[in-house]
ZARO-331315 format. One record per residue (C-alpha): x, y, z. Coordinates in steps of 0.2 Angstrom, whole numbers, padded with zeros to 4 digits, always signed. Layout:
! residues N
XYZ;...
//
This chain:
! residues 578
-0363-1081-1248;-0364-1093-1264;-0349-1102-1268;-0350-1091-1284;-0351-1076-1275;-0335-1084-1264;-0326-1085-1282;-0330-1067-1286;-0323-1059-1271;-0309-1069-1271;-0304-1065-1291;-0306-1047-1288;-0297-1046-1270;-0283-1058-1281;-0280-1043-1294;-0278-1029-1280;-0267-1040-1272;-0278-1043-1254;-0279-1063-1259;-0273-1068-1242;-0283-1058-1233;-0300-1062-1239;-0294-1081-1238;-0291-1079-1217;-0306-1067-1217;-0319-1080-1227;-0308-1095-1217;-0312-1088-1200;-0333-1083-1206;-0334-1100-1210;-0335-1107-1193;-0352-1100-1193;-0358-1103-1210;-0358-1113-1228;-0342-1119-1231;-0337-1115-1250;-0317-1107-1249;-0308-1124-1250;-0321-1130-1265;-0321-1110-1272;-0300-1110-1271;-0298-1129-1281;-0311-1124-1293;-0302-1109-1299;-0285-1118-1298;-0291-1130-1310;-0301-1117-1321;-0283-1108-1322;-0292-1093-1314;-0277-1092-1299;-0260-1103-1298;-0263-1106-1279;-0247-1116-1278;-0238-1099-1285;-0246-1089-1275;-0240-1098-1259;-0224-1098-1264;-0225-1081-1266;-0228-1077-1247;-0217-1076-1231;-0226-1080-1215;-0211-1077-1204;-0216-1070-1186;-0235-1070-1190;-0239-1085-1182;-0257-1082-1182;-0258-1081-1201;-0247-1097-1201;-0259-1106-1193;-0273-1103-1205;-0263-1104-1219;-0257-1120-1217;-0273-1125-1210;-0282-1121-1229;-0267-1127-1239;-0269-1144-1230;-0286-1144-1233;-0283-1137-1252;-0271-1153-1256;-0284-1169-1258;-0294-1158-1269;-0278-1149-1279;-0276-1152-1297;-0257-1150-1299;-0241-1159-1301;-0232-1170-1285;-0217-1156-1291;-0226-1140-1290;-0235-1145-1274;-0219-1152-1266;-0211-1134-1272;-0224-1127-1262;-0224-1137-1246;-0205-1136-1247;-0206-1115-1248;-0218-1115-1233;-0210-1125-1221;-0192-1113-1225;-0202-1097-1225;-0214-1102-1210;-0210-1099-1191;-0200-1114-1181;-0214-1118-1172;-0225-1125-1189;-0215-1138-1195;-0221-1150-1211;-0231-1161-1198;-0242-1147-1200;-0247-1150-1218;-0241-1168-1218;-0257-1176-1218;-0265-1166-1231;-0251-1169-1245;-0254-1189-1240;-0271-1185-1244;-0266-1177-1262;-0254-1191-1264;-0266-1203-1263;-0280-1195-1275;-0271-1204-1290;-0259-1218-1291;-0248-1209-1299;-0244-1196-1288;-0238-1205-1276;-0222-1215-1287;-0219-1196-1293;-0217-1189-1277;-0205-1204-1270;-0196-1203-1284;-0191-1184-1282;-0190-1185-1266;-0175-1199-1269;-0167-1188-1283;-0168-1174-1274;-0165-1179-1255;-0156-1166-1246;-0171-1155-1249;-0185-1166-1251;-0181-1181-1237;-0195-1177-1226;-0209-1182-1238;-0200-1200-1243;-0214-1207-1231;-0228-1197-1235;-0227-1203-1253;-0224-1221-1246;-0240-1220-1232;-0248-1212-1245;-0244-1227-1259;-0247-1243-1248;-0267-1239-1250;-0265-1241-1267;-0250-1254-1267;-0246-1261-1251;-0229-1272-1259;-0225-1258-1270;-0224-1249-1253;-0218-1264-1243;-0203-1265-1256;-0197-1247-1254;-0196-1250-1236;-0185-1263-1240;-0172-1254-1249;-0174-1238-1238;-0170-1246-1221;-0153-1250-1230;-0149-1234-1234;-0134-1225-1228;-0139-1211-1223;-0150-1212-1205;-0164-1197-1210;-0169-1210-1223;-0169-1225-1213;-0180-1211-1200;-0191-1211-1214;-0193-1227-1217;-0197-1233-1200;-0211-1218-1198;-0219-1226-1213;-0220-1242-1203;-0229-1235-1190;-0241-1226-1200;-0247-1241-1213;-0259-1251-1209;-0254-1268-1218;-0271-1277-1224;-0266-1295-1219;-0256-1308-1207;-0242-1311-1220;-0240-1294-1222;-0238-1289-1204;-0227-1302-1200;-0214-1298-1217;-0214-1279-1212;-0211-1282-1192;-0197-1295-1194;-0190-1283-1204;-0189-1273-1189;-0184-1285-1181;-0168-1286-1191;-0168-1268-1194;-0167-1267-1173;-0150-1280-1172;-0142-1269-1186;-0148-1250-1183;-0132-1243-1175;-0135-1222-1175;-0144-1215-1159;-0158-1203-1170;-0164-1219-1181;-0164-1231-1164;-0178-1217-1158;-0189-1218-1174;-0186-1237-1174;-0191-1236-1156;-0208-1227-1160;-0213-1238-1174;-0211-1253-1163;-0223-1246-1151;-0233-1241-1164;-0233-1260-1171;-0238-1267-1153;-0252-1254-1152;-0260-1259-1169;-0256-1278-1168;-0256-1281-1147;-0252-1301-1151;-0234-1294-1155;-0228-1288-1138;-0218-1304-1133;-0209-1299-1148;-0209-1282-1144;-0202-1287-1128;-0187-1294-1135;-0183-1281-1146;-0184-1269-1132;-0170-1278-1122;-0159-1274-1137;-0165-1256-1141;-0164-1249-1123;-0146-1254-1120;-0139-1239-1121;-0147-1223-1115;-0146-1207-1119;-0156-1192-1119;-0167-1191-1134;-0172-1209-1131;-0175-1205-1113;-0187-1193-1120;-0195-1204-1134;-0196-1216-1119;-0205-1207-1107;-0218-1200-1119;-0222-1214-1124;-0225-1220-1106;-0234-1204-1101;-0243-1201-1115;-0247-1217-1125;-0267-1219-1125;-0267-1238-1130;-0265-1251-1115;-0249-1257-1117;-0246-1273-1105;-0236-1272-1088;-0222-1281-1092;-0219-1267-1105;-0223-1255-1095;-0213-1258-1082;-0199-1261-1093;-0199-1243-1099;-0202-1235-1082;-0184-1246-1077;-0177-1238-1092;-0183-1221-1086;-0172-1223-1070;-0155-1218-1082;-0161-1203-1081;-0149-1188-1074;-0149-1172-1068;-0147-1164-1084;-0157-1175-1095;-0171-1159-1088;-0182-1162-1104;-0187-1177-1099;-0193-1172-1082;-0210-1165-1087;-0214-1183-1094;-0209-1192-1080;-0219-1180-1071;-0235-1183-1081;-0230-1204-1077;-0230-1201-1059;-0247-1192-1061;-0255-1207-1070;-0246-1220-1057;-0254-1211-1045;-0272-1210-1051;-0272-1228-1054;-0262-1231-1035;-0248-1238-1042;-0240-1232-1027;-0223-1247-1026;-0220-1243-1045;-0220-1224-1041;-0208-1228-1024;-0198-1239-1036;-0194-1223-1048;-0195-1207-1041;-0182-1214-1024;-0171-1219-1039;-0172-1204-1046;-0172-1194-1031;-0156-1205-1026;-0146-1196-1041;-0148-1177-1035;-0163-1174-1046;-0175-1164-1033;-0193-1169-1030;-0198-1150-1038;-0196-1157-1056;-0212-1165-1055;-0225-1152-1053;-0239-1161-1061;-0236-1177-1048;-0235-1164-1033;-0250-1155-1035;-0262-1171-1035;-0251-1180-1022;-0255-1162-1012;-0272-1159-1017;-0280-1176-1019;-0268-1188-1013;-0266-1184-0992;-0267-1202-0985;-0252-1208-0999;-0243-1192-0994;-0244-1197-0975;-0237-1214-0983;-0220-1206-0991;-0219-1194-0976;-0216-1205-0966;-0207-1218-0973;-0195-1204-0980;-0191-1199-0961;-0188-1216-0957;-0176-1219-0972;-0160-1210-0966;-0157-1206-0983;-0153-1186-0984;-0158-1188-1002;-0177-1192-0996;-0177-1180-0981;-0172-1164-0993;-0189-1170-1005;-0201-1170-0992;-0193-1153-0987;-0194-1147-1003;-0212-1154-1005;-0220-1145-0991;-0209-1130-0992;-0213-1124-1008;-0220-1108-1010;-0238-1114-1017;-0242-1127-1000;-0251-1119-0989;-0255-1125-0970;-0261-1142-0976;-0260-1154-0963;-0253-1171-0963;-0253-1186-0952;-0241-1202-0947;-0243-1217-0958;-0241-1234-0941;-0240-1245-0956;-0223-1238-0959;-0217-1236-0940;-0221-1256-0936;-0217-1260-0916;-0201-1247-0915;-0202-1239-0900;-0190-1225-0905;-0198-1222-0923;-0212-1211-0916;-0201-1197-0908;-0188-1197-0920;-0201-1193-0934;-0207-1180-0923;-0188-1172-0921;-0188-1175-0942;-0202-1166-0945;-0195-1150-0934;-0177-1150-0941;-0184-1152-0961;-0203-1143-0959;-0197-1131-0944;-0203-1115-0958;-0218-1124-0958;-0226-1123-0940;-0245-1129-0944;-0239-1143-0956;-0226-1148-0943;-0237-1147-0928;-0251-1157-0937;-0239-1172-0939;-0233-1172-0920;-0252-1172-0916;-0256-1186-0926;-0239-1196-0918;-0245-1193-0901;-0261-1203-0900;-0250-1220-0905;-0238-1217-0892;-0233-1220-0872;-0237-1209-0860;-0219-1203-0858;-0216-1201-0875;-0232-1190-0875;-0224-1177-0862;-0209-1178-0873;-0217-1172-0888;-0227-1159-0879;-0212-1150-0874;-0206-1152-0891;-0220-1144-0897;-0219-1131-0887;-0200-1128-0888;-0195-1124-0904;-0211-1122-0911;-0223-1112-0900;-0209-1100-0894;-0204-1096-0914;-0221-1094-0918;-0234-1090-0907;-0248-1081-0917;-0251-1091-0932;-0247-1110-0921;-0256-1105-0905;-0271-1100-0915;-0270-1113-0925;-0266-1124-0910;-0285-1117-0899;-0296-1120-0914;-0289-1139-0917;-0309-1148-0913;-0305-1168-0909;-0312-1181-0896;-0294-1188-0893;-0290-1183-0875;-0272-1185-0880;-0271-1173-0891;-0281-1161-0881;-0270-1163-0866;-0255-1161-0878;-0260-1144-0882;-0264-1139-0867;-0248-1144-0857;-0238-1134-0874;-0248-1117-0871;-0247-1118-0854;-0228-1119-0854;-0230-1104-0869;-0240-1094-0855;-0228-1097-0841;-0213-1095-0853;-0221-1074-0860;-0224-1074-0839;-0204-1076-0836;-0201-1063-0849;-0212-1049-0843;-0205-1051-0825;-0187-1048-0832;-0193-1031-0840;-0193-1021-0826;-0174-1026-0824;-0162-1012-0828;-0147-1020-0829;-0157-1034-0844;-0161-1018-0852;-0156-1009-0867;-0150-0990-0866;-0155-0979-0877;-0139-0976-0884;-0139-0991-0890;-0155-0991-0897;-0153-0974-0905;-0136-0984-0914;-0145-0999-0918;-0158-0989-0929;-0144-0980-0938;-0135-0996-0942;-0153-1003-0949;-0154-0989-0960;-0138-0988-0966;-0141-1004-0972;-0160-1000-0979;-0150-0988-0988;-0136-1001-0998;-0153-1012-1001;-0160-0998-1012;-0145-0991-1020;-0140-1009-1026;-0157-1016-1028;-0158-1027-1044;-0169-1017-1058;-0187-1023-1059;-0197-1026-1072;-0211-1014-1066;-0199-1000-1068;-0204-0998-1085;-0222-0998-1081;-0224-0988-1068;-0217-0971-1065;-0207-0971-1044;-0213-0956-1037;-0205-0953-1018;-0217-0943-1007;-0210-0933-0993;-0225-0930-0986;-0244-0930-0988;-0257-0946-0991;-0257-0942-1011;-0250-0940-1026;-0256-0927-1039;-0250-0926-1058;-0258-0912-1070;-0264-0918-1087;-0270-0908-1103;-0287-0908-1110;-0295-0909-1127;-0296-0890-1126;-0278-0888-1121;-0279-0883-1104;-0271-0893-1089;-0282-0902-1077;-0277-0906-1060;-0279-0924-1055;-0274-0933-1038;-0276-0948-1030;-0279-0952-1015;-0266-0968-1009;-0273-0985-1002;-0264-0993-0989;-0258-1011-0993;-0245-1021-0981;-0241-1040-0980;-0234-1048-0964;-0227-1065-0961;-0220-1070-0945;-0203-1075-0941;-0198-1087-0930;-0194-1080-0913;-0178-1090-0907;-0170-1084-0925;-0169-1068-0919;-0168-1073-0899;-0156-1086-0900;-0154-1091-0918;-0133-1101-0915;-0145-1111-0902;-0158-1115-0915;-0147-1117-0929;-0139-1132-0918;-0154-1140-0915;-0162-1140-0932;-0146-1149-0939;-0146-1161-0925;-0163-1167-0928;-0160-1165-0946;-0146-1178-0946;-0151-1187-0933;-0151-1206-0937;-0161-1222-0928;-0150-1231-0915;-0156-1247-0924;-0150-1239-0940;-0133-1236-0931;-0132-1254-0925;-0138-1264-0939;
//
């Protein structure tokens, strides 16, 4: 299709009132062909063949975010070529963003009105000056019109800056400081004169929104002109004095996200700043998240200690950083051995719930981990108090748990070895025999410790089933069946209460319950193109889960219950004494 033939459908689609629809279908077809809608739209804007701008503001795009999208995508693209007034297009942009869903905001379109600013030099000083006498409703293009102005006259620009960053009001003084951070000043004199204004602007700014932007156009400043971070520096002792949560946020963005290399010093002044974080600053979790993921891929491992203990220290649990867990889990073993055990060995409660909380999510499979010795040094005592740590907190997880007293085994004494075989083998084994015991006879090593390990902890497992099948054919150990009969009433009964008040799930509105008495299918009968009723049934397909629970939880569970919260508790002796 000819950009005529373009113009043609769009003037006839225009006077039935489908504009808006051939624009998204011709935008969308384009993808794959000639490009001729933005040229076709502007040439009949400026042959007074349409009133584009008019016609924008004669649409609402409320909940259509899909046409949103596009719409904003051709307008921005219509801007640098659109021959209009700075008022009528302001008009426009202004309509859009109020008619447009919260999600599209004037960032969307920002770039292509700097562009139609910037076509002629005087658009620009229009469009600032409306903006000013009209700044309720036009404040957010103050620094379009100023980015837009300081290719054409840097000090013209420069000078407005000036004045804004005085003004009283702090949305303009926002302004003023995005503008810094997005002009690029041609010259030495000219980047020092506009960041000493900063740094006066940083000594005076007193409201907490402004301090943000100013915090951003500073970073911004280091990132364009890197022989100003010892200045930066400086600043930043000022501006980060007091915390709060927007900041926090802006903070850890920026140190999660920024793609330029910003030096260490700065870095790590930022990352200390990060640790005023509290439990219900939760919006800047995700960041600090992505932080800890990038700390980790370059094995910044003190720098992520230094933070995330701080962090953890103030109640905030280790499952706020999903992006930092799944690499430490998937790609990070030997570092996770590391915290492992230098968590245990803390006596902090605070570290011992995030290692639980770690391993014990829903997602971790039977991974296996292993003790870091650099972290146990000469104690004698550390290596069977990890062991008793890692059944009090990781008792749920058998395989994981095992897999660490394994791995403690081969750096200890021959006592201690015996010790941890019968810990291996009670709680553990009796709780879980299946899944542990298999898991137990397939473990493949050359290390005759371990072997000997697991071979003293299923014997004991053998003779210990031995001892209970001997006491079945005791009468008086047995259970009559009276007893039995009542137990199962009792367990219905309460199957009973579990469906009458179960909470109402959301595949109640999906699926029709059907409760068969009887039978292996269900049949339903369904009427035909003809009007008659067809029988139709289906056959049911079995499907069951199983987990196992832990045996002394049902055998002894006050017994267990002890235990767990001894070895949970439990601190070093040289801890006690120290």
């Amino acid at each position: 299709m000819s950009i005529t033939d373009v113009k043609t459908e769009l003037i006839k689609e225009l006077k039935i009132g489908n504009f808006f629809n051939l624009v998204e279908k011709l935008y969308l077809a384009e993808r794959e062909s000639d490009k001729y809608l933005i040229k076709a739209i502007s040439e009949l804007h400026a042959e007074s063949e349409l009133n584009i701008n008019e016609l924008y503001k004669g649409i609402h795009l409320k909940n259509n975010i899909n046409d949103c999208w596009i719409l904003f995508r051709i307008y921005e693209s219509l801007l640098p070529e659109l021959e209009a007034t700075s008022q009528e297009v302001m008009e426009c942009v202004h309509h859009l963003q109020q008619s447009s869903d919260e999600n599209l905001t004037i960032d969307n379109i920002l770039d292509g009105f700097i562009g139609f600013c910037s076509k002629k030099q005087n658009r620009f000083k229009e469009a600032f000056a409306f903006s000013m006498d009209n700044i309720d409703k036009f404040n957010y293009l103050i620094s379009a019109s100023i980015i837009a102005g300081s290719s054409f006259d840097e000090k013209w620009s420069f000078e407005q800056l000036k004045y804004l960053v005085t003004n009283e009001q702090p949305f303009v003084r926002q302004q003023a400081y995005y503008s810094f951070s997005q002009i690029k000043f041609k010259n030495e004199v000219s980047i020092e004169s506009a960041f000493a204004l900063l740094e006066k602007c940083n000594l005076e700014e007193k409201h907490y929104a402004a301090k943000i932007s100013l915090f951003r156009a500073i970073i911004h400043f280091g990132n364009k002109y890197s022989n100003l971070w010892e200045r930066i520096e400086v600043i930043l002792d000022t501006l980060l004095k007091e915390p709060n949560t927007d900041l926090l946020y802006a903070v850890s963005n920026v140190v999660a996200f920024n793609r330029q290399c910003i030096p260490d010093s700065v870095t790590f002044k930022l990352i200390n700043f990060l640790k005023n974080t509290t439990s219900e600053q939760t919006n800047v979790f995700s960041n600090i998240s992505h932080l800890l993921k990038k700390l980790l891929e370059n094995k910044n491992y003190e720098c992520i200690e230094d933070i995330l203990e701080c962090l953890l220290n103030k109640d905030i649990r280790i499952t706020e950083f999903g992006y930092f867990n799944r690499e430490l889990l998937n790609n990070e073993k030997n570092y996770l051995n590391r915290i492992v055990t230098k968590w245990f060995l803390s006596g902090n409660s605070n570290l011992f719930l995030a290692v639980h909380d770690l391993l014990n999510d829903v997602r971790v499979r039977n991974i296996e981990i292993n003790v870091d010795p650099k972290q146990i040094g000469i104690s004698s005592e550390a290596p069977y108090f990890l062991a008793k740590k890692a059944v009090g907190w990781l008792f749920s997880k058998p395989i994981i748990t095992a897999s660490f007293i394994l791995s403690i085994i081969e750096i200890i004494s021959q006592e201690q070895k015996e010790e941890l075989s019968k810990l291996l083998f009670d709680p553990l084994l009796i709780s879980y025999s299946g899944e542990l015991r298999e898991y137990l006879e397939g473990i493949q090593t050359n290390s005759v410790s371990i072997i000997e390990a697991i071979q003293l902890s299923i014997k004991q497992l053998d003779s210990y089933f031995d001892g209970l099948k001997s006491a079945w054919g005791i009468n008086e150990l047995s259970c009559s069946q009276e007893r039995k009969d009542q137990y199962w009433d009792h367990f219905n009964h309460l199957m009973e209460e579990a469906e009458e008040n179960r909470m109402p799930s959301p595949l109640d509105e999906i699926f029709t319950k059907q409760v068969l008495l009887y039978g292996n299918s269900s049949a339903v009968y369904i009427q035909d193109g003809n009007g008659k009723q067809q029988r139709s049934e289906m056959k049911m397909i079995k499907h069951s889960h199983s987990m196992e629970l832990a045996r002394l939880d049902t055998l002894d569970p006050e017994s267990l219950n002890y235990m767990l919260r001894v070895f949970r508790m439990e601190v070093l002796e040289s801890e006690i004494n120290s």
